[in-house]
C-alpha positions in Angstrom: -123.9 -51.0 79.3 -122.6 -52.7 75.9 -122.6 -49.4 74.4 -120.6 -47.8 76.5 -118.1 -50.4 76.8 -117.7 -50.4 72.7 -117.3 -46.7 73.0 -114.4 -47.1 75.8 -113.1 -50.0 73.4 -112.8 -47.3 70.5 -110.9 -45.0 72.5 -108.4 -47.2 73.8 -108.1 -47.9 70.1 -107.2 -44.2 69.1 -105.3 -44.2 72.4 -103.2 -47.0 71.2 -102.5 -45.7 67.7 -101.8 -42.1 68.7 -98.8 -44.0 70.5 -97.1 -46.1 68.0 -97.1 -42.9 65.5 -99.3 -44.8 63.3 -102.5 -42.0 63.3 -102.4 -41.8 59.4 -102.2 -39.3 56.8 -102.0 -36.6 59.7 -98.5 -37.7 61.4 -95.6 -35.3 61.9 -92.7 -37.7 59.6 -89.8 -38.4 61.9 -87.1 -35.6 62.2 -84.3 -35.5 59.8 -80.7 -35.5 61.3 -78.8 -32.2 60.6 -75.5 -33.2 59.1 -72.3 -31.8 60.8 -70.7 -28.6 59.0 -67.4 -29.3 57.2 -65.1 -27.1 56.9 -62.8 -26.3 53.8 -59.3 -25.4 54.0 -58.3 -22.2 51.8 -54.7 -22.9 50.0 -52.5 -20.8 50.7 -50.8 -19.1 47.5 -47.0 -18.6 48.1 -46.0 -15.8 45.4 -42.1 -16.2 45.0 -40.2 -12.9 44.0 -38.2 -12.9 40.6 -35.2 -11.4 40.0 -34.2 -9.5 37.1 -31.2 -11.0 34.6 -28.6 -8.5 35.1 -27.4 -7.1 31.5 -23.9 -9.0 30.9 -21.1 -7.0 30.7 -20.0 -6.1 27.3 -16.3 -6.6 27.7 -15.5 -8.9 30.5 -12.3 -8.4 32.8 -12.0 -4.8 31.4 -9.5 -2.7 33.3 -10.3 -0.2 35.2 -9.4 3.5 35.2 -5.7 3.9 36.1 -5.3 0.3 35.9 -1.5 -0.1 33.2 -1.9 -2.6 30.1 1.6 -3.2 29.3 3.0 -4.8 26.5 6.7 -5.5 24.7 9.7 -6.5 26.3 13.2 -5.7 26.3 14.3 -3.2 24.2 10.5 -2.0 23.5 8.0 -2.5 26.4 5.2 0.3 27.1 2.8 0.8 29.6 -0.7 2.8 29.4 -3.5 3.3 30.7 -6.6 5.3 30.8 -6.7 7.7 34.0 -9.4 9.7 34.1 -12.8 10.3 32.1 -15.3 13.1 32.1 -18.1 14.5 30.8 -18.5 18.0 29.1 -21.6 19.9 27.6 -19.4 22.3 25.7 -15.9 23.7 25.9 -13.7 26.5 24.8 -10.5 26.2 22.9 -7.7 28.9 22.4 -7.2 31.0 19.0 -4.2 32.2 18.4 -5.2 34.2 15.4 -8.2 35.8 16.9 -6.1 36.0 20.7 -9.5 34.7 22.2 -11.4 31.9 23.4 -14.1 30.2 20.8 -16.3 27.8 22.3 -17.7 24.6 20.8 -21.1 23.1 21.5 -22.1 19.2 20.5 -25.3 18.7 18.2 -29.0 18.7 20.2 -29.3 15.3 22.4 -24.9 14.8 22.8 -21.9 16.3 24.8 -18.7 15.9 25.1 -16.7 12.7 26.5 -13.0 13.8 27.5 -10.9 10.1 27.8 -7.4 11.2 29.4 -4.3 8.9 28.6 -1.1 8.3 30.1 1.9 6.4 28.2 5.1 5.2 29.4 8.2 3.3 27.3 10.3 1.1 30.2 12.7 -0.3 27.5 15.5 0.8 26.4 14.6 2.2 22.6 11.9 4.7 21.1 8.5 3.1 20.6 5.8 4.3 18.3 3.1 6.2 20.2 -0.8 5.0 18.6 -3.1 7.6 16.8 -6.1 9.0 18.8 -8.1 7.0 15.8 -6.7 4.2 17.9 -8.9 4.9 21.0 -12.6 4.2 20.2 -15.3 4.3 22.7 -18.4 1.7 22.9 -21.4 2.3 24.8 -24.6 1.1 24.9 -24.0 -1.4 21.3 -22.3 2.0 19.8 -19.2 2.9 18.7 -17.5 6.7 18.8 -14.7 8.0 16.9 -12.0 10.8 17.8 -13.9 13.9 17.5 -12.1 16.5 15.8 -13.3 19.9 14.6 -10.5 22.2 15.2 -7.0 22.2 15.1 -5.7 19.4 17.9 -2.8 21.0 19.0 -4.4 24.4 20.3 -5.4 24.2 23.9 -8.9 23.8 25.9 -9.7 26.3 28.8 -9.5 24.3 32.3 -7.4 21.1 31.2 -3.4 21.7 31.6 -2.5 18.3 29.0 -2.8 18.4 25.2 -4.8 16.6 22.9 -3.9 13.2 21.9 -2.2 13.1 18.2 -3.8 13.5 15.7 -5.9 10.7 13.9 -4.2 11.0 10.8 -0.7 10.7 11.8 -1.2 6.5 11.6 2.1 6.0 14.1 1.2 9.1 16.0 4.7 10.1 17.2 7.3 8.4 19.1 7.9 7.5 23.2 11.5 8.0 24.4 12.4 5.7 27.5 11.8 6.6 30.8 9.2 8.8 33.2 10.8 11.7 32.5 9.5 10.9 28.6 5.8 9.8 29.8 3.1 11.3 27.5 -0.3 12.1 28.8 -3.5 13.5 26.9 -6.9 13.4 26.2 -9.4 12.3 23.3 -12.3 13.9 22.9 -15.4 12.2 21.5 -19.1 13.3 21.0 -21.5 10.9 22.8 -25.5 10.5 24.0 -26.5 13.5 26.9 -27.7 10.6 28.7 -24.6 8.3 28.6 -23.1 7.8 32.4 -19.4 7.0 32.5 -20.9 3.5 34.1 -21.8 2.2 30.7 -18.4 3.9 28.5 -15.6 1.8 27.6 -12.9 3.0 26.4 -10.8 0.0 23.5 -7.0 0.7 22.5 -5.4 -1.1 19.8 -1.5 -0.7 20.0 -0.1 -1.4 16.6 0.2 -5.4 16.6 0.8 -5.3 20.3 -2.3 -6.6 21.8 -5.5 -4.6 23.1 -7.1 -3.6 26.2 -10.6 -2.3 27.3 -11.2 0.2 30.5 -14.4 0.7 31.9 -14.8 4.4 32.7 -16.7 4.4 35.8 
């Protein structure tokens, strides 16, 4: 009888271990907690647009084709102005000797920039008319003279004004009052093949009388 009851004792011991988690080296260790997930916000990266530095203009408040620059008063006061411009990759010019057309081509990489020019004297005396050497052309940081390579006064096939005097008279000739007296032609200069009339100015200096800039296109 006591050896049953110490075996029943030993039991309940067991028993009573088992349920306080204390059974010894065997026992599951309590559960861990699983942390919460975090989440992480992703920046977002704003990319702002740049805008190009537009190229400043090379002569500022230059006139514009058929827009007058006058200057003088009274008895002398003229008015001019660049009217048209174009471009030409040869032309042909009139022989009088030969009674025939010669053309002339530019060197490899140019052509041919035609600058027309109108002049009007509203006073009331003759006024001395500027060279072609007095027209220059910039473009692009460059400068461009008259060309000249044949005699100025013969004519050029398709254009119904003359050439502009020649370079070497330094006055150039003389303006008598009035419309009637207006004086109108072209300079021709040898420029870049891939010049545009957007980037051509056109810079007249009138003989101690100021100067003025047109922008050809």
């Amino acid at each position: 009888m006591r050896a049953k009851s110490g075996a029943l004792l030993a039991l309940l011991a067991v028993l009573s271990l088992l349920a306080c988690g204390c059974a010894g080296p065997g026992a599951a260790p309590p559960a861990t907690p699983t942390p919460e997930a975090t989440t992480v916000a992703t920046p977002v990266v704003t990319t702002i647009p740049t805008t190009p530095t537009p190229t400043p203009e090379p002569f500022p408040g230059a006139l514009r084709l058929k827009e007058i620059y006058r200057y003088g008063k009274e008895e002398v006061a003229c008015e001019v102005t660049i009217y048209k411009a174009f471009f030409r990759d040869e032309y042909d010019w009139w022989s009088p000797e030969w009674g025939r057309y010669w053309n002339t081509s530019p060197a490899k990489g140019s052509k041919f920039l035609f600058a027309f020019i109108r002049y009007v004297n509203r006073g009331t005396t003759q006024a001395i008319l500027p060279s072609s050497g007095k027209f220059a052309v910039h473009a692009d940081g460059a400068t461009y003279r008259y060309y000249a390579e044949r005699d100025p006064s013969l004519p050029i096939k398709g254009i119904d004004v003359k050439e502009w005097m020649n370079p070497l008279d330094y006055q150039g000739g003389w303006i008598y009052p009035g419309d009637s007296n207006k004086v109108e032609g072209f300079v021709i200069y040898e420029v870049p093949a891939d010049l545009a009339l957007e980037r051509a100015y056109v810079d007249g200096v009138f003989s101690g009388q100021g100067r003025a800039v047109w922008k050809l296109g």
